[in-house]
matplotlib code that plots the C-alpha trace (Angstrom):
import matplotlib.pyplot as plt

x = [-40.9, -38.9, -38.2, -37.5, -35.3, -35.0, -32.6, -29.4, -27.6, -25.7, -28.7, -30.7, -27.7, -28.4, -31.6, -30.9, -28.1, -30.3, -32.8, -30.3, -29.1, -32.8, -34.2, -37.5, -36.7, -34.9, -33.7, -33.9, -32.6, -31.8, -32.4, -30.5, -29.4, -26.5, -23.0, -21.6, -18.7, -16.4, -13.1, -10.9, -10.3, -14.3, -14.7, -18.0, -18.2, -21.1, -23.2, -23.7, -26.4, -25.2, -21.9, -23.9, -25.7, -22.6, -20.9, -23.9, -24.0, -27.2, -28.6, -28.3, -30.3, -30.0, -31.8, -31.0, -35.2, -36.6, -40.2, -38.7, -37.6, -39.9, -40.9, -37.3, -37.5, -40.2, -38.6, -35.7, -37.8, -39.8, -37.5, -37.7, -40.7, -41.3, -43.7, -42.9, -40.9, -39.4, -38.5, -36.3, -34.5, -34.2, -34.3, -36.5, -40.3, -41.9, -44.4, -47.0, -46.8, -43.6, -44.7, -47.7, -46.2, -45.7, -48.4, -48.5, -47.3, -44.8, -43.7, -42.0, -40.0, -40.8, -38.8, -41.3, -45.2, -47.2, -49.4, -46.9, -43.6, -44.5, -41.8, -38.0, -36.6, -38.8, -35.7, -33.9, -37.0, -38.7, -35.2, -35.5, -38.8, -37.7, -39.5, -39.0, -40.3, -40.9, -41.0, -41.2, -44.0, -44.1, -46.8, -48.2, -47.0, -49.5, -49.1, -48.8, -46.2, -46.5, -50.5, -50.4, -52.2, -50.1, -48.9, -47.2, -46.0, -43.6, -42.1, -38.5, -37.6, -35.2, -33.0, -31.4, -27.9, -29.6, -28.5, -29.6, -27.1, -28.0, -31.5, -31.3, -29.6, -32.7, -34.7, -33.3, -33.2, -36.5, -37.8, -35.4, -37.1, -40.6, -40.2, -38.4, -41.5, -44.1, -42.0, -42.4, -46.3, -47.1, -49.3, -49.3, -52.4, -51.9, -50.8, -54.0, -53.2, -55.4, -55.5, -54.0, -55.8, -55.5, -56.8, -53.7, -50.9, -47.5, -45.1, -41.2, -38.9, -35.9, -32.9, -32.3, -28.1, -29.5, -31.4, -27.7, -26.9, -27.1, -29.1, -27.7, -30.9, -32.9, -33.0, -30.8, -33.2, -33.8, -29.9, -29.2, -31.8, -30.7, -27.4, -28.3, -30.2, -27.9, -25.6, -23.9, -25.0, -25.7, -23.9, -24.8, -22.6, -21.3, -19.0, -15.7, -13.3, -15.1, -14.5, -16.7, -17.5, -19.2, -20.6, -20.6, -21.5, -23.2, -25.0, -26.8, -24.4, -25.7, -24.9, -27.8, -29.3, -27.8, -30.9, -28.7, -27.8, -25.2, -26.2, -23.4, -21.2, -18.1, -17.2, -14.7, -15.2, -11.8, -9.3, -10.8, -14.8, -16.3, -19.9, -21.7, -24.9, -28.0, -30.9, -32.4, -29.7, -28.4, -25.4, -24.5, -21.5, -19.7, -18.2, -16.6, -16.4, -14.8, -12.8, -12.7, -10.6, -9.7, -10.2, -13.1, -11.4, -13.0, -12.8, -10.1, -8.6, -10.6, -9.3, -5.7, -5.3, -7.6, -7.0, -10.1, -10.4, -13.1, -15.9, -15.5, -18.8, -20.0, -22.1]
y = [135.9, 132.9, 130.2, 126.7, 126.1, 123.0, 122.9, 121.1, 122.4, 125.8, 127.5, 126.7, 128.0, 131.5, 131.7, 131.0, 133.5, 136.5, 135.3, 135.4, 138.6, 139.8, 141.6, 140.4, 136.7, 134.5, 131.5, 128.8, 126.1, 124.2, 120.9, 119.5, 116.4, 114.0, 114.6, 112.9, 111.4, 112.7, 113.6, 110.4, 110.3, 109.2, 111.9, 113.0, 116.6, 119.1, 120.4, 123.8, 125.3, 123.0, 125.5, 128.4, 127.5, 126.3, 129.7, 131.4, 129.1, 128.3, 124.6, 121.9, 118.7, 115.9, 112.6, 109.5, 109.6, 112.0, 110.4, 107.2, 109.5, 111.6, 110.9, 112.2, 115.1, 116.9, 116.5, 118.1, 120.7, 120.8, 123.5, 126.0, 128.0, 128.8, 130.1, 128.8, 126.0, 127.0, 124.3, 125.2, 122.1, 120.1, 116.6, 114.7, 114.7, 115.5, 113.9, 115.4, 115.3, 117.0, 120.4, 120.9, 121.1, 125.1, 127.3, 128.9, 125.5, 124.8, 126.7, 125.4, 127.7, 125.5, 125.8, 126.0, 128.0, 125.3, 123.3, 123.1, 121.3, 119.6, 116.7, 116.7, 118.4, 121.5, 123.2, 120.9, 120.0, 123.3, 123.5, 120.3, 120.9, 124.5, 126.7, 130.6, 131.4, 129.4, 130.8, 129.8, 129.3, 129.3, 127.0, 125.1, 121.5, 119.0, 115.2, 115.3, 116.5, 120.0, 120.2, 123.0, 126.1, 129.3, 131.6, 133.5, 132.8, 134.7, 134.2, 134.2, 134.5, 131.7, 132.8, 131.1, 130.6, 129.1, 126.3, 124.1, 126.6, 129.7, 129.3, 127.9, 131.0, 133.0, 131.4, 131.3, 135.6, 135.5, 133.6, 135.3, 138.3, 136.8, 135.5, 138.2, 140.5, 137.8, 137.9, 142.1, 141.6, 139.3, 140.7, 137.9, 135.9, 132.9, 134.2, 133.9, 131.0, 130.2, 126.3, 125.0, 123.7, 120.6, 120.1, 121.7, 119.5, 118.4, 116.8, 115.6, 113.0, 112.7, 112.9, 109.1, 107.8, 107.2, 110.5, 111.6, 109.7, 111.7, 110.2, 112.1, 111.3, 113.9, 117.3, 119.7, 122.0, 118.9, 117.8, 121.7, 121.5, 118.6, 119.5, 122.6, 121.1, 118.6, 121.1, 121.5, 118.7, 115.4, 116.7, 115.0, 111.9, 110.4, 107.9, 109.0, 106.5, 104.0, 105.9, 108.4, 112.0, 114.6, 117.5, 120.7, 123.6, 123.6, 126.6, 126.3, 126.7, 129.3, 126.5, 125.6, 121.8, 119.1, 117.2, 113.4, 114.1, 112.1, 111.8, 112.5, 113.2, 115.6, 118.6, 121.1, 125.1, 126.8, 125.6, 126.3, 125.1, 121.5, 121.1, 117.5, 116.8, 116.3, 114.0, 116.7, 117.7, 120.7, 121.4, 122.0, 123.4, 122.2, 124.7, 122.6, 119.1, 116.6, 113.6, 110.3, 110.7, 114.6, 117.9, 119.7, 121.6, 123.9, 122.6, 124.1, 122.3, 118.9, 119.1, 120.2, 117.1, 114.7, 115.4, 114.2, 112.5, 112.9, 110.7, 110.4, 110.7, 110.8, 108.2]
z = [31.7, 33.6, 30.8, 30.9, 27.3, 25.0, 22.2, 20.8, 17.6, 17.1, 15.6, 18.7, 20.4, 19.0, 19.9, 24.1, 23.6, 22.7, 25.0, 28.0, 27.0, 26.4, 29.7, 28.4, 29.4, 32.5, 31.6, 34.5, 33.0, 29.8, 28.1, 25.7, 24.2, 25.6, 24.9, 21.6, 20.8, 18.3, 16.4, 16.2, 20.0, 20.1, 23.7, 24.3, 23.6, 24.6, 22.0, 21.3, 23.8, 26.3, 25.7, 25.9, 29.1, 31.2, 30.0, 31.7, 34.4, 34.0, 35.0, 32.2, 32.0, 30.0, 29.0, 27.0, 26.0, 27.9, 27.2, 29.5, 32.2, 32.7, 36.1, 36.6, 34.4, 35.8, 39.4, 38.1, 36.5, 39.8, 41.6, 38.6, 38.6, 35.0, 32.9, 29.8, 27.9, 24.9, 22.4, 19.2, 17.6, 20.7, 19.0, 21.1, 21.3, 24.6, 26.5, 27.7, 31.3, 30.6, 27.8, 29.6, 33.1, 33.2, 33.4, 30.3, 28.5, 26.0, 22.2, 19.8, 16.7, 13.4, 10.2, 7.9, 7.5, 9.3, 8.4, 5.3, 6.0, 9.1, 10.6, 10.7, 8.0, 7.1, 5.9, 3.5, 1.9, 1.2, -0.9, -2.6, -3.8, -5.2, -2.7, -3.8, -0.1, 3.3, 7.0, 10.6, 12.9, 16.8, 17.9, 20.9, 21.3, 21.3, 21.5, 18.0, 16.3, 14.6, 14.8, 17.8, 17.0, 15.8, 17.7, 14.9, 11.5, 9.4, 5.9, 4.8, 1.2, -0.8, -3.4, -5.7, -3.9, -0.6, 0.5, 4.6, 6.5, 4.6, 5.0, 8.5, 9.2, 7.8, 9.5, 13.4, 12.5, 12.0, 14.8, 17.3, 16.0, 16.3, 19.4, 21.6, 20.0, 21.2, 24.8, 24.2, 24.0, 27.1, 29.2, 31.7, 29.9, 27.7, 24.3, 21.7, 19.0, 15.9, 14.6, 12.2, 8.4, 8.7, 5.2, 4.1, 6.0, 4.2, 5.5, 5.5, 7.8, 8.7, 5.6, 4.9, 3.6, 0.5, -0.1, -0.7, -3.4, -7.0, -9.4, -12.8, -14.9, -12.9, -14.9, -13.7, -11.3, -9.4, -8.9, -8.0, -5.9, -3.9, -3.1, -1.9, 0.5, 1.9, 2.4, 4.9, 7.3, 4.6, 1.8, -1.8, -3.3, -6.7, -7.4, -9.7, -10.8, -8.4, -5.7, -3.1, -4.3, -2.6, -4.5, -1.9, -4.6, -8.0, -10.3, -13.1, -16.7, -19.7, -22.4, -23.9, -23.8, -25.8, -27.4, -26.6, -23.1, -21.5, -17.4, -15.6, -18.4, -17.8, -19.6, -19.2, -19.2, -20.3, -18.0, -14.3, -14.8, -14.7, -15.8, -15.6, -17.8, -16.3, -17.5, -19.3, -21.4, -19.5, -17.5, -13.8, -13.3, -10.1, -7.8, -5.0, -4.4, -2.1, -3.1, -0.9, 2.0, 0.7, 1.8, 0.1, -3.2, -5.9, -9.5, -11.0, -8.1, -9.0, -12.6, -12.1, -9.8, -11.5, -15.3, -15.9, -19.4, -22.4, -21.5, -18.6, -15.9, -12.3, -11.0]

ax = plt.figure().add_subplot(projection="3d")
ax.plot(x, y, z, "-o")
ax.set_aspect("equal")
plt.show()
């Protein structure tokens, strides 16, 4: 099947990789998003499928707001004759003109079991709400977002330890499976979708600055929960000594509840654990954490360098 690919970050970056290595697909070309700048020098860098596809040599296209430009888009697309876009984390909505211009239309790999989860961040949030399981679903892009009927759905298990970039990794698996098996099955007709409940629709935006700011008065399954699912990308923040903390790493401590909890009150365990109090009297002990303007550290680290003092609290 000849392929017309949208994507931007370095899981999307997987999945063109097995595709162009997949006999089962030819890749014409690629969107992505514009170069950003970064590092202290500010340069413009290429993001990761944009990497993949110039190390293929295959054509790359890109678009301030593709929805503007469309006019333009679809003459640069106009030259390729695919059968199929495929869209996995490409970061810009498509017009319609645009996903409906090949014959067989446009797919999109979602983070989540749709209708559930529909919107930005599918991922992070099935974490913060304490999801035990989630999945991905391919669908058909419509004008709205994440309403197209299924294709295919599959779950992926959360554990406990899960955090964005475990679970994102789960989850690109899993659709690279599903999808090179859906590319196995074609048999040259438009693939059979079923539509969505909408009835049963959730939904999640975008991860705002102040999402990542710890609020030590939730209980304990709720901080954990957060900061597993900022991870990597957002990362959670506290305040210590009146400066910026970030807390990377955190599992849940044995010690039993104290009846007259103390949010964000620290506590030593031996001489290499921290644990901070949570609203509902029990502990999380922090695993690694990031002082302002320092590397990331683990807290025997933290408390070797901070010699932290009785009483003392986050937030």
């Amino acid at each position: 099947m000849k392929i017309g690919y949208f994507g931007t970050p370095e899981h999307s970056a997987k999945l063109l990789k097995a595709l162009i290595d997949s006999p089962l697909a030819e890749v014409l070309f690629v969107v992505t998003n514009p170069d950003r700048a970064k590092g202290r020098s500010r340069t413009p860098e290429p993001g990761p499928v944009k990497k993949i596809a110039l190390e293929h040599n295959l054509p790359v296209f890109q678009y301030e707001s593709i929805k503007k430009e469309k006019e333009k888009a679809l003459a640069d697309f106009g030259s390729f004759p695919a059968d199929l876009y495929l869209i996995f984390a490409y970061g810009s909505i498509l017009p319609g003109e645009v996903f409906r211009h090949p014959p067989l239309h446009s797919i999109n790999l979602h983070g989540s079991l749709l209708p559930d989860l529909r919107g930005a961040s599918p991922v992070q949030t099935a974490l913060w709400k304490g999801y035990t399981k989630t999945g991905i679903t391919i669908q058909y892009i419509t004008e709205k977002m994440d309403e197209g009927d299924i294709l295919v759905s599959k779950e992926v298990e959360i554990t406990p330890e899960d955090d964005t970039g475990t679970l994102m990794d789960k989850i690109t698996d899993a659709g690279i499976e599903s999808i090179l098996r859906l590319l196995k099955e074609f048999d040259g007709k438009p693939f059979s979708a079923t539509p969505q409940d909408h009835s049963r629709a959730t939904y999640c935006g975008k991860i705002k600055p102040e999402d990542r700011i710890l609020d030590w008065t939730q209980s304990a399954q709720e901080l954990h929960n957060r900061i597993r699912a900022l991870y990597p990308d957002a990362v959670a923040t506290t305040t210590f000594r009146d400066k910026r903390l970030n807390i990377l790493k955190t599992r849940h401590s044995s010690l039993p509840p104290e009846s007259n909890p103390g949010p964000g009150k620290l506590k030593r365990l031996d001489k290499k654990g921290l644990l901070t109090q949570c609203g509902d009297g029990r502990f999380l002990e922090i695993l690694e954490l990031q002082p302002e303007n320092k590397n990331r550290m683990s807290a025997s680290d933290f408390l070797n360098g901070f010699r932290i003092q009785e009483g003392e609290i986050f937030g």
